[in-house]
C-alpha positions, 0 to 999 in steps of 0.5 A: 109379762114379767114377775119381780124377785129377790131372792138369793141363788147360787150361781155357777160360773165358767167360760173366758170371760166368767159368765154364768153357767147355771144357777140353782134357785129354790132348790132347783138347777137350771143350766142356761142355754144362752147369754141374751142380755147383760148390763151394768147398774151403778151410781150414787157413789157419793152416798154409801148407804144408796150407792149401787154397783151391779152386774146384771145378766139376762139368760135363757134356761129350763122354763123361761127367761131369767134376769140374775143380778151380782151385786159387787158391793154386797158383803160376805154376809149377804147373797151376792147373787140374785135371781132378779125377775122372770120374764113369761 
């Protein structure tokens, strides 16, 4: 079972290739264990208000499985980083 989110967190980042090392998400820090999963979602280019370019990353961390999104487009005005859902 899973549970959506989009909420904002900061997200520590380290290792040769410069994935995720830890996120702190409502307050908390949770350090990740291991890299499960990561993907691409981009597309729609050609409409600016609809066009997506994210990086996605699936980790095991204190307490679960998270699934944090970096979206490459977002301005500086914005999160970049997302905690995107919880799997249970």
């Amino acid at each position: 079972m899973t549970k959506r989110y989009d909420d904002p967190i900061e997200v520590e980042l380290g290792g040769v290739l410069g994935a995720p090392l830890a996120f702190r998400w409502r307050g908390r820090r949770y350090p990740i264990n291991r890299l499960l999963k990561y993907w691409r979602e981009a597309g729609e280019a050609w409409d600016a208000g609809r066009a997506k370019d994210r990086e996605c990353f699936r980790v095991e961390a204190a307490g679960g499985t998270y699934d944090l999104r970096l979206d490459r487009l977002a301005g500086r005005e914005k999160s970049r980083w997302r905690m995107a859902r919880v799997w249970d």
